[in-house]
N, C-alpha and C positions, 0 to 999 in steps of 0.2 A: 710520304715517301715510303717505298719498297723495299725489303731486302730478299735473298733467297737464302735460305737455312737449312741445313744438315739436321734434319732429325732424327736420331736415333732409338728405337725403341727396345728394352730388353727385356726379358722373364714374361710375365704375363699381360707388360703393356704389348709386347709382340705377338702375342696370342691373339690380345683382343682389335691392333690393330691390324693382324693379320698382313705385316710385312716390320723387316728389323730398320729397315732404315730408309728417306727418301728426302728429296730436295722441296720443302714450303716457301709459300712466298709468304711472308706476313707484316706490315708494319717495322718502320726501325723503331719506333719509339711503339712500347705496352706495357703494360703493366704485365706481372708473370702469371694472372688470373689469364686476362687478355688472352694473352699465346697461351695457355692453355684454353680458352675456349676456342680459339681457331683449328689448333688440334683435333680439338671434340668434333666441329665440326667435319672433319676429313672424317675421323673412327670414331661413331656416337658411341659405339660399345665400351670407348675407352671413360665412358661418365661413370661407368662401375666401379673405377679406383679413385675418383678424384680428393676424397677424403685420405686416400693414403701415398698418394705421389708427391715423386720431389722431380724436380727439375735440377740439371747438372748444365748449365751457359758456360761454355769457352773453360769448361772443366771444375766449373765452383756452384755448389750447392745453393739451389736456392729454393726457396720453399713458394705454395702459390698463394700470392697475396697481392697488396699494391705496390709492391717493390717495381720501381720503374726501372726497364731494359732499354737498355740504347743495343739495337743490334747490329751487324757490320752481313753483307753479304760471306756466307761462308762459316762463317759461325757455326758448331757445334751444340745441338739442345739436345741432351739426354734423356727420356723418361724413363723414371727408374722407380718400379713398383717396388712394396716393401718386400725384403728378403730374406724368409726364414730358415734357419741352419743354428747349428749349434754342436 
């Protein structure tokens, strides 16, 4: 089964995917590798950060790994490359 998700992209994931935000359809149930390789697929350029992105689901931090998502149609996925400042 299907859901549709809010992705958001900011800093230089929006560079690379060349728009800040759009509606995915992808699995409810992934692992957060998963939905990030579904991502890749849309913006492959986005495989240039994948050692340094996090993912931010329904506003809580998650890193990409086997961590299983249960997702809801409407859901918020952030990618949020790293961001330097000081």
């Amino acid at each position: 089964m299907s859901c549709e998700v809010v992705a958001l992209y900011f800093a230089r994931s929006a560079e690379l995917a060349g728009v800040r935000s759009e509606i995915i359809s992808v699995p409810q149930q992934l692992t957060s590798l998963q939905l990030w390789e579904e991502i890749v697929k849309r913006h492959p350029r986005l495989a240039a950060i994948q050692d340094q992105v996090v993912f931010a689901v329904r506003q809580e931090y998650v890193l990409l790994g086997d961590q299983l998502l249960v997702l809801q149609s409407g859901d918020e996925v952030a990618i949020i490359p790293p961001i330097s400042g000081g």
